[in-house]
N, C-alpha and C positions, 0 to 999 in steps of 0.2 A: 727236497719236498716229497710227505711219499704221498701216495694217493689212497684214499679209504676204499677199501674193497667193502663193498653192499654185503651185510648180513644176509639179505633175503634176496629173489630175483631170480629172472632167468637169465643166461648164459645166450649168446648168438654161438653156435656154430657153424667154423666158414673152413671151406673149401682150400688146403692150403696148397694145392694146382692153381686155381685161379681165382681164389678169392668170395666167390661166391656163396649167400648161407644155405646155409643147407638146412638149419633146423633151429629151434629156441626150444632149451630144455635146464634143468635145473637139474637131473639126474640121468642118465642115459648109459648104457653097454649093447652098441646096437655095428651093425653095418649097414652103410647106405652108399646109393650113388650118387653123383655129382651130377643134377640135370642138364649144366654148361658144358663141362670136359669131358663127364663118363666118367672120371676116376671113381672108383670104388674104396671106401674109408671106413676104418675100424674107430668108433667113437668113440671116447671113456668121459663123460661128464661127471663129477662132482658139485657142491656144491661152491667152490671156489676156485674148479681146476677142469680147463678142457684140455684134451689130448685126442688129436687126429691123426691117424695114420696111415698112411697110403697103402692099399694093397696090393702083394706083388704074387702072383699066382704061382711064381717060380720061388718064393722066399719062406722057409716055414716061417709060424709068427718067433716061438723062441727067437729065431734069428733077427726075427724085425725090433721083439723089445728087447736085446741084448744092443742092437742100434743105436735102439731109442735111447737107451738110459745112458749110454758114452755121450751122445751128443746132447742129452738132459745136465749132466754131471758137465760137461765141457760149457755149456750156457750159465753155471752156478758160476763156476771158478770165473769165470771172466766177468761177474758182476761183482765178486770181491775184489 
C-alpha cells in the first residue's frame, strides 16, 4: 500500500539526536540548534524532502555529504 504524499503542506522538521521539532517549513537551507540536545543541524527542506544533518565542527561538510549519500544510496538499495 503506498501512501499519498500531500502536494501542498508544510513539512515538521525533527531533531534526529532526540527527536524533537525544530521547525515547520515547506522550503528551508538554514542551520539551527536543537533547544533539547544542543545539536546543531544543517536543514535542506523541499517541497517533498527533508534532510537533517548533524553538525561536526571537526568534519568538512564535503565530507558529511559524501556520508550522507553512501548511507542515502545504502537506504535505496535496501528498499528494493
Amino acid at each position: 500500500m503506498k501512501t499519498k504524499i500531500p502536494e501542498t503542506g508544510e513539512l515538521w522538521v525533527n531533531c534526529p539526536v532526540c527527536g524533537n521539532k525544530i521547525m515547520r517549513a515547506e522550503f528551508a537551507s538554514c542551520v539551527e540548534k536543537c533547544d533539547v540536545c544542543g545539536s546543531v543541524l544543517r536543514i535542506c527542506a523541499t517541497k517533498r524532502f527533508v534532510t537533517t544533518i548533524v553538525k561536526d565542527e571537526n568534519e568538512a561538510l564535503i565530507e558529511i555529504l559524501h556520508r550522507y549519500h553512501k548511507e542515502l544510496l545504502g537506504l535505496a538499495i535496501e528498499a528494493y
